[in-house]
BAFI-3210 file (N, C-alpha, C; in Angstrom, 3 decimals, decimal comma, padded with zeros to 6 digits):
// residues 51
n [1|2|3|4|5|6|7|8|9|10|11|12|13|14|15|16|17|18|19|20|21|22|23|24|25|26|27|28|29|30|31|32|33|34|35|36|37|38|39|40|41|42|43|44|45|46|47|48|49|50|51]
n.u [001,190|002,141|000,971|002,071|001,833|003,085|005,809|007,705|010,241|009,861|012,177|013,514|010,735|009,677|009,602|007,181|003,696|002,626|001,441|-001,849|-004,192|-007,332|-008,896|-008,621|-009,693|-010,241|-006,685|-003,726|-000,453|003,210|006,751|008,392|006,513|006,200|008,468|008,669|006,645|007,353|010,278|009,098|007,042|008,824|010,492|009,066|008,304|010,871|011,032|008,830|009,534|012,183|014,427]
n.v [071,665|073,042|073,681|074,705|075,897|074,568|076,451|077,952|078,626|076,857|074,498|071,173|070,118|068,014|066,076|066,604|066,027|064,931|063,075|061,807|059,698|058,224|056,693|054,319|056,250|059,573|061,283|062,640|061,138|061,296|060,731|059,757|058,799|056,565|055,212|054,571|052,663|050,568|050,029|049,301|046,852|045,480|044,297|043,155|041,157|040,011|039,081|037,544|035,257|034,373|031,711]
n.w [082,632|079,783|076,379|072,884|069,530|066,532|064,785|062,812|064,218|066,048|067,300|066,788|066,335|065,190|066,784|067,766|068,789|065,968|064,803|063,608|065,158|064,599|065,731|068,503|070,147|069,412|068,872|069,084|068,602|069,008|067,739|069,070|071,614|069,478|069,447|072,122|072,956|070,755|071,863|074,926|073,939|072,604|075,107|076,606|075,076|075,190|077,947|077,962|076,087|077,237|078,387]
ca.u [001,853|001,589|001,113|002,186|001,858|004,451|006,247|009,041|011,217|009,970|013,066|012,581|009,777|009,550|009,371|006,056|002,510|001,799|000,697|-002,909|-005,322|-008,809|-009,550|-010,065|-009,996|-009,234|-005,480|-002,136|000,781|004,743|007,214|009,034|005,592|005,705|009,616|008,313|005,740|008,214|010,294|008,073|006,874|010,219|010,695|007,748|008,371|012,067|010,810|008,442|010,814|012,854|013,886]
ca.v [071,500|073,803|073,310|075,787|075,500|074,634|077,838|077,966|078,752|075,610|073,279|070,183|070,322|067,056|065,081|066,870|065,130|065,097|062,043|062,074|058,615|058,403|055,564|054,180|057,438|061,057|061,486|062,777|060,789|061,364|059,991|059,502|057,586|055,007|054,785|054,018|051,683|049,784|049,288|048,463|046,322|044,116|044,235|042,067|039,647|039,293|038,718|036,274|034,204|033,875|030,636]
ca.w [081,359|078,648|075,009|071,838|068,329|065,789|064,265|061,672|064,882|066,550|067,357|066,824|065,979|064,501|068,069|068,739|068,192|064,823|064,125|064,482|065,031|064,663|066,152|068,855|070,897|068,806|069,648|068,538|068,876|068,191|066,740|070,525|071,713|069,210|069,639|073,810|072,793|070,660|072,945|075,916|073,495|072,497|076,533|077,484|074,347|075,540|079,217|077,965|075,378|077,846|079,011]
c.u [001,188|002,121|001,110|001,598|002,652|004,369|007,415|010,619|011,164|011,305|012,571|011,160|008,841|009,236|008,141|004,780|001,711|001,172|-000,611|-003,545|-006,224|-009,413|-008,385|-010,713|-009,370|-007,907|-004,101|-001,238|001,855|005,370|008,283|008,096|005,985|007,782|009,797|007,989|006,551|009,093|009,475|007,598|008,260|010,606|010,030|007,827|009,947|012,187|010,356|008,594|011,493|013,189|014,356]
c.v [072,442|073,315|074,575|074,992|075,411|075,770|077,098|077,984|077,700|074,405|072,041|069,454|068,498|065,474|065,423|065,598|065,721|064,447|062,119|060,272|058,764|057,626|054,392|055,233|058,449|061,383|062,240|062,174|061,117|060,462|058,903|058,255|056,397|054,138|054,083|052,766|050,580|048,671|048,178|047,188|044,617|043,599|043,524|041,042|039,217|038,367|036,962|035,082|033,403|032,406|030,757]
c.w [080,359|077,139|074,014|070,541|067,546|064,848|063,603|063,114|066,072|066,805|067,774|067,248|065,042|065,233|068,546|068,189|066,754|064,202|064,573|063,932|065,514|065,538|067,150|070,036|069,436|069,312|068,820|068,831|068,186|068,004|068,280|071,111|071,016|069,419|071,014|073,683|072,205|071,272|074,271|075,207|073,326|074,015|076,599|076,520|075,091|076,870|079,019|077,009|075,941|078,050|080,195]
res [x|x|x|x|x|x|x|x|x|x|x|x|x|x|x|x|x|x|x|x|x|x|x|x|x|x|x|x|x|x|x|x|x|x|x|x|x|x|x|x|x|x|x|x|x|x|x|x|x|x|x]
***
C-alpha cells in the first residue's frame, strides 16, 4: 500500500486521514473509519437488544 499527500488536485480528498488522535496510540483517522466504527458499533447493540 502506498500513501501520498493531499494536493489541491487530490479528489476527495476529504475521505483521507485527517483526523489526528493523540491518545491512546499517535494515529490518524477518517471520516470513513468512524462512519465503520459507528456502525459496527449500532450492530452489536442491535444483536444484543435483541430479544
Amino acid at each position: 500500500m502506498s500513501y501520498t499527500f493531499i494536493t489541491d488536485k487530490t479528489p476527495l480528498w476529504f475521505l483521507a486521514d485527517i483526523i489526528y488522535l493523540p491518545w491512546p496510540k499517535e494515529q490518524f483517522i477518517s471520516i470513513g473509519d468512524i462512519i465503520i466504527l459507528l456502525g459496527v458499533f449500532l450492530l452489536i447493540q442491535n444483536i444484543t437488544l435483541a430479544e
